[in-house]
N, CA, C and O atoms as a GROMACS GRO file, in nm:
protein
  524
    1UNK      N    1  -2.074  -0.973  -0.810
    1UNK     CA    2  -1.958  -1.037  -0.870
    1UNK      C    3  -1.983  -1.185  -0.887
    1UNK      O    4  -1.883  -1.256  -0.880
    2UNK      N    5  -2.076  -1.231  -0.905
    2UNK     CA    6  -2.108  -1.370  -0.943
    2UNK      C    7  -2.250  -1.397  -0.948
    2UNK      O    8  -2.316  -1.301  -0.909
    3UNK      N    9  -2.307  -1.484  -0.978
    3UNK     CA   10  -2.463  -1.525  -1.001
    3UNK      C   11  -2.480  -1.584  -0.870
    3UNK      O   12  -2.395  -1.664  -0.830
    4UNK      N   13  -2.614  -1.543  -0.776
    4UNK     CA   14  -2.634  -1.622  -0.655
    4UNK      C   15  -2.770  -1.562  -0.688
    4UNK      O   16  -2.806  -1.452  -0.729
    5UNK      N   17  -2.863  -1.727  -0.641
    5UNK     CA   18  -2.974  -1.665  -0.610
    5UNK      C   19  -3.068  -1.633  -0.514
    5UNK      O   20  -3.046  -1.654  -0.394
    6UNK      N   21  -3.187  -1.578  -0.559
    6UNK     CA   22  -3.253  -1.467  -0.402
    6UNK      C   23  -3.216  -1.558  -0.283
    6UNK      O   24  -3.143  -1.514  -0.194
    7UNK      N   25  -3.269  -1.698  -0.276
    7UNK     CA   26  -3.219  -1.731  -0.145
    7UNK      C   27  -3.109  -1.703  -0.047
    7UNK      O   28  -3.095  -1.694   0.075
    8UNK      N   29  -3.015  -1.691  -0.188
    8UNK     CA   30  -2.866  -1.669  -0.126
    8UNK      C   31  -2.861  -1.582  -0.083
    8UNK      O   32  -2.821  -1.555   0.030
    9UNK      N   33  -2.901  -1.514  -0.162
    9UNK     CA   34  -2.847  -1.381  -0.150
    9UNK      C   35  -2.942  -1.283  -0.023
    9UNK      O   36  -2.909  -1.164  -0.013
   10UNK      N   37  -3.019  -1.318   0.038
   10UNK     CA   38  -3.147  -1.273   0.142
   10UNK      C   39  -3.071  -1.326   0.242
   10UNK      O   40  -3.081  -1.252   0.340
   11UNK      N   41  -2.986  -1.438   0.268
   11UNK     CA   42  -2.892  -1.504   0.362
   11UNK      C   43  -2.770  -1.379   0.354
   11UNK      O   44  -2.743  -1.310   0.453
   12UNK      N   45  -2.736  -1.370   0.288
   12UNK     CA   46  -2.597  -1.286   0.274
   12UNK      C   47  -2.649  -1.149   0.340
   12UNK      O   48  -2.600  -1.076   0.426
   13UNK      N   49  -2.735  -1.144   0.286
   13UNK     CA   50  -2.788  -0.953   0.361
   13UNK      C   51  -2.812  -0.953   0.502
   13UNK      O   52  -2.760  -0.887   0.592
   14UNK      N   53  -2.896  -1.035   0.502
   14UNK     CA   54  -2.906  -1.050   0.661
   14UNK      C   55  -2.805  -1.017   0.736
   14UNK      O   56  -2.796  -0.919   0.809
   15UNK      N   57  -2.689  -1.143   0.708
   15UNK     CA   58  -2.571  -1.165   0.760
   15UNK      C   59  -2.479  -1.030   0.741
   15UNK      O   60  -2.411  -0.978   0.830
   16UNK      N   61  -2.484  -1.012   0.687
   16UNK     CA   62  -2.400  -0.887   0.583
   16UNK      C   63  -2.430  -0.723   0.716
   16UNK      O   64  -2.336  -0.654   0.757
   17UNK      N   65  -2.548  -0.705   0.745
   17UNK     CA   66  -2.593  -0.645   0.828
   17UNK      C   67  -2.535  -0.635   0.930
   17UNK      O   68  -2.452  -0.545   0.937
   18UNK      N   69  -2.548  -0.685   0.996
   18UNK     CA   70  -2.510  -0.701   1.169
   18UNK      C   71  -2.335  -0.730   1.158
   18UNK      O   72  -2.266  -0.665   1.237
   19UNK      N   73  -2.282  -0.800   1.090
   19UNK     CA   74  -2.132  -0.774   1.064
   19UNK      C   75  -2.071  -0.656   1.040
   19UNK      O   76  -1.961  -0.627   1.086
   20UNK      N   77  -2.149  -0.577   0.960
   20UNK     CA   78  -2.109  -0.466   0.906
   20UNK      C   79  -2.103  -0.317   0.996
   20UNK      O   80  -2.022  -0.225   0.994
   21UNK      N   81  -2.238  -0.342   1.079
   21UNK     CA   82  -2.241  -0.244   1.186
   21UNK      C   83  -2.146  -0.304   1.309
   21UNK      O   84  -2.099  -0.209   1.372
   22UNK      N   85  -2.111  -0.413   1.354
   22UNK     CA   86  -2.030  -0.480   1.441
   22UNK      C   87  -1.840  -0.409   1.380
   22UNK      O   88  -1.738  -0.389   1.445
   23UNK      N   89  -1.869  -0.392   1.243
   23UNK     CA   90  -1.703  -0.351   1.234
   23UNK      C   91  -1.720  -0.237   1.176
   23UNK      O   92  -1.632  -0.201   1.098
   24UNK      N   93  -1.835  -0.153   1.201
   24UNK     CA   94  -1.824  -0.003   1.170
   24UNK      C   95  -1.784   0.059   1.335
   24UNK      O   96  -1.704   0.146   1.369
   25UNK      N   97  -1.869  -0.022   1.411
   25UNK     CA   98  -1.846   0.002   1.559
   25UNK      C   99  -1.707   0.008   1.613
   25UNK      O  100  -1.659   0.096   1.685
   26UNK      N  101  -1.664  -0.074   1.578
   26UNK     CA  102  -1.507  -0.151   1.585
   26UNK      C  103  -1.389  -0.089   1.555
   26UNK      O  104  -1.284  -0.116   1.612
   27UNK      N  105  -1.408   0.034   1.425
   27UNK     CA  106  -1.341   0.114   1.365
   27UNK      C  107  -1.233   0.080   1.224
   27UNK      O  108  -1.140   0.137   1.168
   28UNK      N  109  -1.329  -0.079   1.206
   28UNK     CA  110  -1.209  -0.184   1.114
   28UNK      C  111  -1.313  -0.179   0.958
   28UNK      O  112  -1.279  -0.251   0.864
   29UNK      N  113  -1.431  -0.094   0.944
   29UNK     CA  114  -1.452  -0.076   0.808
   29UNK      C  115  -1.536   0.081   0.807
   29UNK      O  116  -1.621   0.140   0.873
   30UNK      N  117  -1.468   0.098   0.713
   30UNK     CA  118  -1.511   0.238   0.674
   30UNK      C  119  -1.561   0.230   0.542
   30UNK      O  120  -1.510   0.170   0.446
   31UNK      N  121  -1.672   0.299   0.544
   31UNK     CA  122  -1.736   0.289   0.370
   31UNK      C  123  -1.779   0.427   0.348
   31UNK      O  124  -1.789   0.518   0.431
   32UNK      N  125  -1.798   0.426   0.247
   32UNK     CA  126  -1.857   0.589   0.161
   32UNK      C  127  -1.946   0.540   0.059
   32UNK      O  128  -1.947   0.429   0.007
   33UNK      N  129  -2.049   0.675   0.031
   33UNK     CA  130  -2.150   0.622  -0.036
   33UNK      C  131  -2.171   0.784  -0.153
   33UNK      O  132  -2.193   0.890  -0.094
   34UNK      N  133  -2.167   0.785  -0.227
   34UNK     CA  134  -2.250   0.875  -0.321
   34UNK      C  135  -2.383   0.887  -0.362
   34UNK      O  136  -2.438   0.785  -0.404
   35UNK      N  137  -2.433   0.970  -0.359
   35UNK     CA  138  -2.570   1.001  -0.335
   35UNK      C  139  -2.619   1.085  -0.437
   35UNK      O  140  -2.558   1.186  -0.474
   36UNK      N  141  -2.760   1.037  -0.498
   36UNK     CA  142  -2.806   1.154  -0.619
   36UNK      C  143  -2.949   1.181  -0.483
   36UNK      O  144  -3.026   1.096  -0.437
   37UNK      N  145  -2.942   1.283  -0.461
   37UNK     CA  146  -3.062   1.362  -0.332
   37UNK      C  147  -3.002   1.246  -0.244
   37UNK      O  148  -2.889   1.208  -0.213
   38UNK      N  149  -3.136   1.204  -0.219
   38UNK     CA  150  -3.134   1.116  -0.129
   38UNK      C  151  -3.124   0.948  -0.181
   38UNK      O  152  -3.187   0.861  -0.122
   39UNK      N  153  -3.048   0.924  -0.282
   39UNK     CA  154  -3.061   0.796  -0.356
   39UNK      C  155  -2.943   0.777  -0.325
   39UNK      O  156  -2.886   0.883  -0.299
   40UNK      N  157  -2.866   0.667  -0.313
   40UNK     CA  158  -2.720   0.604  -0.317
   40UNK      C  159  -2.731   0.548  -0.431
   40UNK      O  160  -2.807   0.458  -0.466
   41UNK      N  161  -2.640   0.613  -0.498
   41UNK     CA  162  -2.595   0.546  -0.648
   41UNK      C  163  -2.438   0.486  -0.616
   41UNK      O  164  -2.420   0.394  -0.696
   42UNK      N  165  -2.332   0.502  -0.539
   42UNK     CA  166  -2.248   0.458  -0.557
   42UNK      C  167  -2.170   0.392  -0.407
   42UNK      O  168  -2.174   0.462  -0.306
   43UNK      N  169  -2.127   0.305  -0.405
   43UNK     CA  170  -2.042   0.296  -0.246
   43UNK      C  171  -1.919   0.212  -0.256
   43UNK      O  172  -1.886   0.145  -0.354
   44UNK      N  173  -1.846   0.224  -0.126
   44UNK     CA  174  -1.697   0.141  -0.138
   44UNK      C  175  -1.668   0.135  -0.020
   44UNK      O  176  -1.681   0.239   0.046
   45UNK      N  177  -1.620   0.010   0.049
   45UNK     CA  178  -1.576  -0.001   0.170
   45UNK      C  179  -1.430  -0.053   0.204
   45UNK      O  180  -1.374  -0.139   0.136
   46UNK      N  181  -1.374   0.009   0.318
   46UNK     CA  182  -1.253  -0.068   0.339
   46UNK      C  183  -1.234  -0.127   0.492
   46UNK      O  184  -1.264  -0.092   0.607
   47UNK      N  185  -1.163  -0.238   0.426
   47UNK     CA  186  -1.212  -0.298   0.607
   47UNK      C  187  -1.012  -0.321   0.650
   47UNK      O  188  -0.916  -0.367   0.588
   48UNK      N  189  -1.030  -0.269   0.763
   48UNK     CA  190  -0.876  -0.259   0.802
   48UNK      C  191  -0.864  -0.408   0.875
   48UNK      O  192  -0.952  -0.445   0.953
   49UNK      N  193  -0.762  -0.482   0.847
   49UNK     CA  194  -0.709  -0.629   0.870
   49UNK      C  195  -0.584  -0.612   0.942
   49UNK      O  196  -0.481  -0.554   0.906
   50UNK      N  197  -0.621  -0.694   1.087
   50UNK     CA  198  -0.466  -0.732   1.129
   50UNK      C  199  -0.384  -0.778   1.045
   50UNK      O  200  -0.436  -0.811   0.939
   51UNK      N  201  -0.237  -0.798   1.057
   51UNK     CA  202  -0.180  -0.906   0.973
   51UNK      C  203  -0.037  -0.879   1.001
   51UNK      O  204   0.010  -0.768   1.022
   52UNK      N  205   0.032  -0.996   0.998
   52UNK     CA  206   0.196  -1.021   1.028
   52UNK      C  207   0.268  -0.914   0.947
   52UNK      O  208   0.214  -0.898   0.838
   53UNK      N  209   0.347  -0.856   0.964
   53UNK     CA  210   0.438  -0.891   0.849
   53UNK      C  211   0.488  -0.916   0.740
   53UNK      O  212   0.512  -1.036   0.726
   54UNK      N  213   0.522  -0.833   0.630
   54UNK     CA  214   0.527  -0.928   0.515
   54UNK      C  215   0.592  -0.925   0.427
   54UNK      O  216   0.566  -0.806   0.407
   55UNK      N  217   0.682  -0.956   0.322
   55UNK     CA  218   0.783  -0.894   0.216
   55UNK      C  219   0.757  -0.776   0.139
   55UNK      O  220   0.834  -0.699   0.082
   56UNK      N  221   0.630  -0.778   0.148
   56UNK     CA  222   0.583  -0.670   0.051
   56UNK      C  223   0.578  -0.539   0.215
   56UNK      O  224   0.581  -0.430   0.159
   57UNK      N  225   0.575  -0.524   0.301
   57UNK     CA  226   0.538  -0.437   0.422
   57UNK      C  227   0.612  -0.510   0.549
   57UNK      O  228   0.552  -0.562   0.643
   58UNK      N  229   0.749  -0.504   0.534
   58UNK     CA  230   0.819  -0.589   0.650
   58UNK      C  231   0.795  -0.527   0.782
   58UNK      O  232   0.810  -0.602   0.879
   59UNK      N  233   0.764  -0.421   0.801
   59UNK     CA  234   0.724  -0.365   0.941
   59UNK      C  235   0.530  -0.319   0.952
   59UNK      O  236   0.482  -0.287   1.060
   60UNK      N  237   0.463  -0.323   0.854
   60UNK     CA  238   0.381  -0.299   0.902
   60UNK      C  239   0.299  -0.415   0.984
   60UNK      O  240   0.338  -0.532   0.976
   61UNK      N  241   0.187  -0.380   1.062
   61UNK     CA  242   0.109  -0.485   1.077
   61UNK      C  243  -0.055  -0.503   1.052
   61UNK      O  244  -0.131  -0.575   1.117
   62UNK      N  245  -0.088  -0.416   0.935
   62UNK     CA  246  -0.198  -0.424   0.884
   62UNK      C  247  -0.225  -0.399   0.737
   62UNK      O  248  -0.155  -0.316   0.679
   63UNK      N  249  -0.306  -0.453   0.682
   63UNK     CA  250  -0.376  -0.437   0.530
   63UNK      C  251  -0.488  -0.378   0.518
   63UNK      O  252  -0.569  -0.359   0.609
   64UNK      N  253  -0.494  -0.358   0.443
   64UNK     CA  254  -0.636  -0.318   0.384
   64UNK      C  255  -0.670  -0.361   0.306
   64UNK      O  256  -0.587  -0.398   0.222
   65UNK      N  257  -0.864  -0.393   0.273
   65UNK     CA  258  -0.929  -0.479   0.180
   65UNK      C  259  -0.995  -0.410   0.110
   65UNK      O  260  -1.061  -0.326   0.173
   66UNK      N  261  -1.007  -0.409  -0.016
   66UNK     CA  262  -1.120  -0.348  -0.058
   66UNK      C  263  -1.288  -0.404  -0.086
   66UNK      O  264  -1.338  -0.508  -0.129
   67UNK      N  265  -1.337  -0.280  -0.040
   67UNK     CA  266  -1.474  -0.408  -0.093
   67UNK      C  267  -1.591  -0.307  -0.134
   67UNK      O  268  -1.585  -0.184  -0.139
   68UNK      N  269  -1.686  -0.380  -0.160
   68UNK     CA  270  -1.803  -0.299  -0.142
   68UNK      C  271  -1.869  -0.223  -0.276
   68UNK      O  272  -1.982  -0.181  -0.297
   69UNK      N  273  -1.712  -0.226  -0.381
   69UNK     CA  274  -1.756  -0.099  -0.447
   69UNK      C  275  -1.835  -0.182  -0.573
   69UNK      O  276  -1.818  -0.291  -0.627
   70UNK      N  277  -1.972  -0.025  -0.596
   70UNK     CA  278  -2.032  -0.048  -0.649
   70UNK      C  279  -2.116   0.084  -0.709
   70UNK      O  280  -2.155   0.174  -0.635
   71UNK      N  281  -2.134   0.082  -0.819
   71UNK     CA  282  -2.207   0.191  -0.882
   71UNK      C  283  -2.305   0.130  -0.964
   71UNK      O  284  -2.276   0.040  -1.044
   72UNK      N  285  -2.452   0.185  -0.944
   72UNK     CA  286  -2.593   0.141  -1.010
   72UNK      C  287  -2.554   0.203  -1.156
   72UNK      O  288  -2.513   0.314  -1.188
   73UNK      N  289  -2.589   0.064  -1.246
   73UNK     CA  290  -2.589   0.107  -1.392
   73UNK      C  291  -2.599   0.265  -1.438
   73UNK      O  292  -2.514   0.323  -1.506
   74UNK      N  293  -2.703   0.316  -1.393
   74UNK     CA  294  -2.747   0.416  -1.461
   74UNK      C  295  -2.648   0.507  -1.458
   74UNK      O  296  -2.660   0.608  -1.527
   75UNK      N  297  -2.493   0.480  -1.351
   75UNK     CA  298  -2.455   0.648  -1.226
   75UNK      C  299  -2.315   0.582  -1.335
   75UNK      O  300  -2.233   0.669  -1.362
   76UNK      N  301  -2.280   0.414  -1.408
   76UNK     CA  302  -2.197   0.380  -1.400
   76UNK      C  303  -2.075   0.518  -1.522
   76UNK      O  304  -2.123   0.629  -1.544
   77UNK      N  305  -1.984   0.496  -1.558
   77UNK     CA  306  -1.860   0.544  -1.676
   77UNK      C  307  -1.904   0.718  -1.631
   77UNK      O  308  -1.900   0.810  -1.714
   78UNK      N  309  -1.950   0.740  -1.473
   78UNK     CA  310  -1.918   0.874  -1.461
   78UNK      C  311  -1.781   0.915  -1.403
   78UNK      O  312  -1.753   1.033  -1.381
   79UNK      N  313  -1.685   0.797  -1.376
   79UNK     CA  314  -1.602   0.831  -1.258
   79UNK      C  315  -1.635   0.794  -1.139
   79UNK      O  316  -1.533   0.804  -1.071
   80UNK      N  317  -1.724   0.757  -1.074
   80UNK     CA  318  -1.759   0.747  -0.933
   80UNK      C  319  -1.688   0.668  -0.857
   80UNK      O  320  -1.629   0.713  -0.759
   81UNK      N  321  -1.683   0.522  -0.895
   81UNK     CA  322  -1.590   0.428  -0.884
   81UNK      C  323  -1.452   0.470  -0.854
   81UNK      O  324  -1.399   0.467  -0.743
   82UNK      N  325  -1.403   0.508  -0.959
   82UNK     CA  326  -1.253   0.595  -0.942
   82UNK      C  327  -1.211   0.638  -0.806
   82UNK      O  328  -1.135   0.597  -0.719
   83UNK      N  329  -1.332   0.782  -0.833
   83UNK     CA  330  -1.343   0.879  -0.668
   83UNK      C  331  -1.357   0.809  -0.544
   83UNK      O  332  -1.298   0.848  -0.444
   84UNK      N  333  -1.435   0.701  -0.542
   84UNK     CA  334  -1.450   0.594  -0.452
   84UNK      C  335  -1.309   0.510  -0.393
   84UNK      O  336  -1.253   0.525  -0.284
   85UNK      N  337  -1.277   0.426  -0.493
   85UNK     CA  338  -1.150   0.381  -0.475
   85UNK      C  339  -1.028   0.500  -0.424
   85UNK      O  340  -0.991   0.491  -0.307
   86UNK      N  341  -0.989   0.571  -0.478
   86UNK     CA  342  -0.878   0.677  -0.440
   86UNK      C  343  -0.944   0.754  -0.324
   86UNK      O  344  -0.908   0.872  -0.324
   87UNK      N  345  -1.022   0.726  -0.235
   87UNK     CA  346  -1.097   0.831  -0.162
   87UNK      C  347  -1.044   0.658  -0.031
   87UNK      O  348  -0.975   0.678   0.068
   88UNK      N  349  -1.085   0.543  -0.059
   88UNK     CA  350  -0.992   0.435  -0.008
   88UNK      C  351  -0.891   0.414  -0.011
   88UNK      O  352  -0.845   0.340   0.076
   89UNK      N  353  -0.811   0.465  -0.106
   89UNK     CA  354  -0.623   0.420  -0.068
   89UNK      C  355  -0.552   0.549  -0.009
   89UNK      O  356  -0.436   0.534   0.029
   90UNK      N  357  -0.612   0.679   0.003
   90UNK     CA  358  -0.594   0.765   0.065
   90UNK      C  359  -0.606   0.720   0.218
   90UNK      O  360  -0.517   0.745   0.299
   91UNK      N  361  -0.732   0.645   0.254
   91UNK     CA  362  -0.736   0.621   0.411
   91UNK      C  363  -0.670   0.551   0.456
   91UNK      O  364  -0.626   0.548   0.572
   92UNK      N  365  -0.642   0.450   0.328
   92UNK     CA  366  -0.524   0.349   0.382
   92UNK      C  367  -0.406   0.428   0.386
   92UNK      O  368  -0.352   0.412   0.495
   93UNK      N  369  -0.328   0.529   0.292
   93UNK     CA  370  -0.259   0.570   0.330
   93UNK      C  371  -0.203   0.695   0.432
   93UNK      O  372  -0.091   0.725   0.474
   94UNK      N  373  -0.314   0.739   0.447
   94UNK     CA  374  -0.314   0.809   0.590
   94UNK      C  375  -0.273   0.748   0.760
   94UNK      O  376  -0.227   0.791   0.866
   95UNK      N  377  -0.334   0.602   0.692
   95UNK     CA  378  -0.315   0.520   0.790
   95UNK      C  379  -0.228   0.447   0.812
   95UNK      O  380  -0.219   0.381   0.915
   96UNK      N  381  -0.120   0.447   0.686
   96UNK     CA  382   0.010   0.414   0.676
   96UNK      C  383  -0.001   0.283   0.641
   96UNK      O  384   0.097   0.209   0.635
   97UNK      N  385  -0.104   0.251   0.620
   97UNK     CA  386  -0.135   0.080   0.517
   97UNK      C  387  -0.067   0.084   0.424
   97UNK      O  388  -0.092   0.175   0.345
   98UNK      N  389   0.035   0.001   0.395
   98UNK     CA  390   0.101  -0.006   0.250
   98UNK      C  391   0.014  -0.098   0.157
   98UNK      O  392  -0.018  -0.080   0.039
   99UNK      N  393  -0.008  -0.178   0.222
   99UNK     CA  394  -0.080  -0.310   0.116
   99UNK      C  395  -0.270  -0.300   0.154
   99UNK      O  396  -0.350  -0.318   0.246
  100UNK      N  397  -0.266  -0.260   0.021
  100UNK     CA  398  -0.415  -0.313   0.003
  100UNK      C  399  -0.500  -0.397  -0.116
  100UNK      O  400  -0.495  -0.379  -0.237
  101UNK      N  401  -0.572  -0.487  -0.048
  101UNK     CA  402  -0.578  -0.616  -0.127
  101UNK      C  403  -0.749  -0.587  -0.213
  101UNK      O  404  -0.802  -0.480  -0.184
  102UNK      N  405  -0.836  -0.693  -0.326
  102UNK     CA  406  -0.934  -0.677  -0.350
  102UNK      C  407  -0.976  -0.779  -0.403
  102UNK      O  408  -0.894  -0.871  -0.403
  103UNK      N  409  -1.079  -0.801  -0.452
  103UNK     CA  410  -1.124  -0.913  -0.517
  103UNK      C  411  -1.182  -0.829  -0.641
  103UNK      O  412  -1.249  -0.729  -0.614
  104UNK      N  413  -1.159  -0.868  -0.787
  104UNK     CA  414  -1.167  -0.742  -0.895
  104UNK      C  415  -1.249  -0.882  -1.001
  104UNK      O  416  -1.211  -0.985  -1.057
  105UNK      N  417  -1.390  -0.802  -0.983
  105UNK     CA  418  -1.475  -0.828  -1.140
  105UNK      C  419  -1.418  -0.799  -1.262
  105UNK      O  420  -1.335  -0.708  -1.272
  106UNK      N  421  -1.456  -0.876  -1.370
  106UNK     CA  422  -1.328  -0.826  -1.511
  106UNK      C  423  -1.396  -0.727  -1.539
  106UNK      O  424  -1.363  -0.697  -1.654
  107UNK      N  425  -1.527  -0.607  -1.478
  107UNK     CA  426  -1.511  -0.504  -1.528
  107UNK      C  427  -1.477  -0.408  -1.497
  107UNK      O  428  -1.481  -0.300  -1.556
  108UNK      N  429  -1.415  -0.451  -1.335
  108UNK     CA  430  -1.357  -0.381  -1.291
  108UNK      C  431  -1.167  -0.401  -1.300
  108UNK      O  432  -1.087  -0.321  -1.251
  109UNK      N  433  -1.147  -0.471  -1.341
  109UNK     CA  434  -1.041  -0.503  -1.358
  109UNK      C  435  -0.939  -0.362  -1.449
  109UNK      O  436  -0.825  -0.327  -1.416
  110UNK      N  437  -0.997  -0.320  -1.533
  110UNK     CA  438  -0.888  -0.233  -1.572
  110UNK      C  439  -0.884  -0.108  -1.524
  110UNK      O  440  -0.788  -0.044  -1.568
  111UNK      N  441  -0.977  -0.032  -1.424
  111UNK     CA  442  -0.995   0.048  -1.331
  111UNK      C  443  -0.875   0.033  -1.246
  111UNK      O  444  -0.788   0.121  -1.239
  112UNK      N  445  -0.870  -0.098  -1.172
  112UNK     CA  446  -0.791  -0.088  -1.048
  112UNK      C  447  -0.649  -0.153  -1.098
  112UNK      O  448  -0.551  -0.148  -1.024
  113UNK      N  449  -0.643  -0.208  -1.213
  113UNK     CA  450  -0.497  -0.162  -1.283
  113UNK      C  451  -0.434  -0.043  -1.285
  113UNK      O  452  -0.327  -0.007  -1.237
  114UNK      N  453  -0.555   0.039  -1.376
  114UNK     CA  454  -0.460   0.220  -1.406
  114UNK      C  455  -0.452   0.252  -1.269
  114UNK      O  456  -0.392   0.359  -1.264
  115UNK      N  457  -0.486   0.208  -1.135
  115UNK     CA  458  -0.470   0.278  -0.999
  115UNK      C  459  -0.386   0.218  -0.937
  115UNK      O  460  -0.370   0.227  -0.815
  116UNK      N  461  -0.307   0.134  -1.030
  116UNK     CA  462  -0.145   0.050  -0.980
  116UNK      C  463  -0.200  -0.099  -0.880
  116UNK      O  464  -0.101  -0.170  -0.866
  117UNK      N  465  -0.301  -0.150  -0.824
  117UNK     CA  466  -0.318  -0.279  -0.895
  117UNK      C  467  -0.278  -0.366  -0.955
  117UNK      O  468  -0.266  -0.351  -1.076
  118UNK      N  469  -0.241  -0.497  -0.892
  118UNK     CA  470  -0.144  -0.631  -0.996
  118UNK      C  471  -0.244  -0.725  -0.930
  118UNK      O  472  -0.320  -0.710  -0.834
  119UNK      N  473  -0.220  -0.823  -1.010
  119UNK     CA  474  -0.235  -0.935  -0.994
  119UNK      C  475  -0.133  -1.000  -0.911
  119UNK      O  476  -0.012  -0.990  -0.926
  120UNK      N  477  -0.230  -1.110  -0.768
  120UNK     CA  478  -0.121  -1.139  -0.733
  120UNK      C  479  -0.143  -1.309  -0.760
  120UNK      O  480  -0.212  -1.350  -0.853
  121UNK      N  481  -0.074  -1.398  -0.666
  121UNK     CA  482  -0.090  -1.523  -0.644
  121UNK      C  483  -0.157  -1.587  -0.516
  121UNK      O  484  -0.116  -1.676  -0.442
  122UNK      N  485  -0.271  -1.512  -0.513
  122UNK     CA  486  -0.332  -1.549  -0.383
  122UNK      C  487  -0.473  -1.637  -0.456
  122UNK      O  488  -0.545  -1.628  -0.556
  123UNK      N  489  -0.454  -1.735  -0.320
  123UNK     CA  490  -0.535  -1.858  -0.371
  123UNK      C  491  -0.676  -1.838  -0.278
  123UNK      O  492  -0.707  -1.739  -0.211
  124UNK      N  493  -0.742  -1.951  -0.294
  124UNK     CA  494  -0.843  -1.963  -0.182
  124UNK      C  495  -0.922  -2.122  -0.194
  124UNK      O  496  -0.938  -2.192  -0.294
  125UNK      N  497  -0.962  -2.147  -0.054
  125UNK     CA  498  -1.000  -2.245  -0.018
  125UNK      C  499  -1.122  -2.232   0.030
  125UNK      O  500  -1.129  -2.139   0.111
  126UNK      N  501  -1.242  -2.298   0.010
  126UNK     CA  502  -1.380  -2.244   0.067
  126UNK      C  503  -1.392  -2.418   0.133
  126UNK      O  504  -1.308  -2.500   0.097
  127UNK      N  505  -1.466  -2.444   0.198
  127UNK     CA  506  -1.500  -2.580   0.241
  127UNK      C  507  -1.646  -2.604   0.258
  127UNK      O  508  -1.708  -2.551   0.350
  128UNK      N  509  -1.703  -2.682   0.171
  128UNK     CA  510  -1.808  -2.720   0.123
  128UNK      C  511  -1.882  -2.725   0.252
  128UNK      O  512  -1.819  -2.764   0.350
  129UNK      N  513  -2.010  -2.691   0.265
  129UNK     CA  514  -2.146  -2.778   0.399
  129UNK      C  515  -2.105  -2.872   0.401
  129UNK      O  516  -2.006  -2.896   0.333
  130UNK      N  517  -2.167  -2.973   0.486
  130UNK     CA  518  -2.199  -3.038   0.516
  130UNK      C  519  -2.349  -3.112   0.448
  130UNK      O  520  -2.433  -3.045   0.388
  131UNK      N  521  -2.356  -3.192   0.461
  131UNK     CA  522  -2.496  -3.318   0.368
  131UNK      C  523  -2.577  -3.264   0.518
  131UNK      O  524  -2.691  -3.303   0.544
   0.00000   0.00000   0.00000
């Protein structure tokens, strides 16, 4: 979902690693993967989030995120994605998550519209390194 390069991105995996098994352990992300044999062509993760309260979920106290998802060119306009996502708001709603949040590429963007999806007004703040 954005241009980073190898450096970055060899930092991110690393990191990406040991977080990921730390909150698979944890029971706060669950992912799925589609598979041609033994190839992963497709995956999607959801990572379950504490959280207050909120107008949109006045009694619950958790969200859900979406992440992860991704289908290799070749596997892409089969549906997989779809099955992926709804195979995630099912767990959330099993789990009685009302709200689940994402960060949406514009090509993914009209996917997770038709799956009821809005746009909201959530901002973000990153804070630069340090020199």
């Amino acid at each position: 979902m954005g241009a980073a390069n190898a450096p970055v991105l060899d930092t991110l995996e690393r990191a990406s690693t040991g977080w990921t098994e730390q909150k698979i352990r944890e029971g706060t992300y669950l992912g799925w993967i589609i598979a041609q044999g033994k190839r992963p062509v497709a995956s999607a993760g959801l990572l379950i989030l504490d959280m207050p309260p909120h107008p949109l979920d006045p009694k619950g106290v958790q969200r859900a995120h979406l992440l992860n998802v991704y289908v290799e060119p070749a596997y892409r306009r089969r549906g997989l994605a779809r099955a992926l996502v709804e195979l995630c708001l099912r767990e959330a709603e099993r789990r009685k998550i009302r709200v689940v949040t994402l960060h949406a590429s514009e090509a993914g963007r009209p996917l997770y519209t038709q799956l009821g999806f809005c746009i909201s007004n959530e901002m973000m703040h990153v804070r630069r390194e340090g020199p």
